[in-house]
C-alpha positions in Angstrom: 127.6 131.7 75.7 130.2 133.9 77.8 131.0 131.9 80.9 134.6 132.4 82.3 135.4 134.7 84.9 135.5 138.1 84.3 137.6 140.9 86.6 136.3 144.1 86.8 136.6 147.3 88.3 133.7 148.9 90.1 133.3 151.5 87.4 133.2 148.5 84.7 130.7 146.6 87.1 128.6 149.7 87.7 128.5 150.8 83.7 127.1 146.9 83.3 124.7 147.3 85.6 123.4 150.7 84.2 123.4 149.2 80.7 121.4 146.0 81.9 119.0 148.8 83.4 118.6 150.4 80.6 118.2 147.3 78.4 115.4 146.0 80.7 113.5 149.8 80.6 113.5 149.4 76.6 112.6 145.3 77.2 109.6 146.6 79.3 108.7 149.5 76.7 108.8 147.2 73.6 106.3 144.6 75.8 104.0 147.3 76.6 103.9 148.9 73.0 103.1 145.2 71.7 100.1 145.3 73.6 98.8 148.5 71.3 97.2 146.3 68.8 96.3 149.4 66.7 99.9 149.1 65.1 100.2 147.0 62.2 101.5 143.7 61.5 104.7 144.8 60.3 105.6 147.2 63.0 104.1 144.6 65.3 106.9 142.1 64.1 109.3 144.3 64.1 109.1 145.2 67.6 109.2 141.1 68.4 112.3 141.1 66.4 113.9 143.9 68.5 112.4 142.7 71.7 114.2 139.3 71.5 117.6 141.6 70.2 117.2 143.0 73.7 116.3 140.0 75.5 119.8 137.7 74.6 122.0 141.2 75.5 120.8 141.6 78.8 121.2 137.5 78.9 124.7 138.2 78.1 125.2 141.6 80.4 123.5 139.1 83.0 126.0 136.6 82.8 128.8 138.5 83.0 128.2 140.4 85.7 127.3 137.0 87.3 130.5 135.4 86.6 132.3 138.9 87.4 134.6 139.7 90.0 136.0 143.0 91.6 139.6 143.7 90.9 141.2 144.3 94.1 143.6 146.8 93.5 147.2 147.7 95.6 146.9 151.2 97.1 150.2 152.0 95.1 151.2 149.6 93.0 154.5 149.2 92.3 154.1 148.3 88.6 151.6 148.3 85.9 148.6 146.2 86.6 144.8 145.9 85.7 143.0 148.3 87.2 146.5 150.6 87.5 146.0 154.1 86.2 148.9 154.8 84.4 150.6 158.2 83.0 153.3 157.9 80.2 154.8 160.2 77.9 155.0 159.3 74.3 158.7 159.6 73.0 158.4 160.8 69.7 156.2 163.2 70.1 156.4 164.2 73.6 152.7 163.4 74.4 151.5 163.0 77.6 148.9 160.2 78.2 146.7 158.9 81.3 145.3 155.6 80.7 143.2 152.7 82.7 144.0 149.4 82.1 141.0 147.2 82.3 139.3 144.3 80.7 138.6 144.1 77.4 135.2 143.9 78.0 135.0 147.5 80.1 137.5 148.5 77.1 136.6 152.2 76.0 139.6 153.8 74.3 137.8 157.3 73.9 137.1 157.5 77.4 141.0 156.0 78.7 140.2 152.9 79.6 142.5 150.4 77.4 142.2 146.5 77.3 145.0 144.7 79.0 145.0 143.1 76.1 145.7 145.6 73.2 149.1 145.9 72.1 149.7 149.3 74.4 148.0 147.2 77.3 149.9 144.2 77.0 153.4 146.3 76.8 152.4 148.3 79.7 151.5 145.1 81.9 154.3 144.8 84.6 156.7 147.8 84.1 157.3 150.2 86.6 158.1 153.9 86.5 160.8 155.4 84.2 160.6 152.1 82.4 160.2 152.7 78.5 158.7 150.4 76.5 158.3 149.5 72.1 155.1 149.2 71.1 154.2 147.5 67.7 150.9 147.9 65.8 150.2 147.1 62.1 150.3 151.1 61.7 152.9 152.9 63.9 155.8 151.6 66.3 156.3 154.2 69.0 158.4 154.1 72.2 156.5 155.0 75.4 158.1 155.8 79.2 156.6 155.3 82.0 155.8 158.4 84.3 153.7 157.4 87.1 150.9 154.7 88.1 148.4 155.2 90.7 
């Protein structure tokens, strides 16, 4: 079971919140329909199966956001922490990017929010602006700069 300390940001505590909600609505839904003894034994089972699916993920959403805390963030940092919004140009190509660097478990990389933890995250961690960087991946090595962090 998960049970080290977890730092969030609010929008990665609220998302687990709303996901535990919705979890516990389906929980709910599942009991009520297994009530409805009209179905047959199959779907009946079937729906005892899924029940206890959503019943250990909202044990571990629980217990996260138990064992969570909020990342208190600087008003400006200085350099590139969690929680740091950061803008950086990508060298080769001349792509801008805005990124959030977060948790891996808040990690949505189609929404801007990149783990600490991945190889851009990790390169990213402490640098400040105009700093460039070389980022390695089994795919593509690529040379990012810095061009601001809020």
């Amino acid at each position: 079971m998960y049970h080290h300390t977890t730092t969030l940001t609010t929008f990665g505590i609220k998302k687990l919140r709303s996901q535990f909600d919705y979890l516990k609505e389906r929980y709910e839904r599942i009991t009520q329909d297994l009530k409805d003894k009209t179905q047959s034994q199959s779907i009946l089972a079937s729906k005892r199966i899924e029940r206890e699916i959503i019943s250990s993920d909202m044990l571990k959403v629980e217990t996260i956001l138990s064992n969570a805390t909020i990342l208190e963030r600087s008003a400006r940092p200085q350099q590139v922490e969690q929680g740091a919004k950061v803008t950086y140009v990508q060298e080769n190509t001349g792509e801008k990017h805005i990124i959030t660097l977060v948790d891996p478990l808040e990690a949505d990389p189609l929404e801007g929010f990149i783990s600490v933890q991945s190889p851009v995250g990790s390169a990213l961690i402490g640098c400040q602006i105009d700093d460039s960087v070389i980022i390695i991946t089994p795919k593509v090595r690529l040379r990012i700069t810095v061009l601001d962090i809020e």
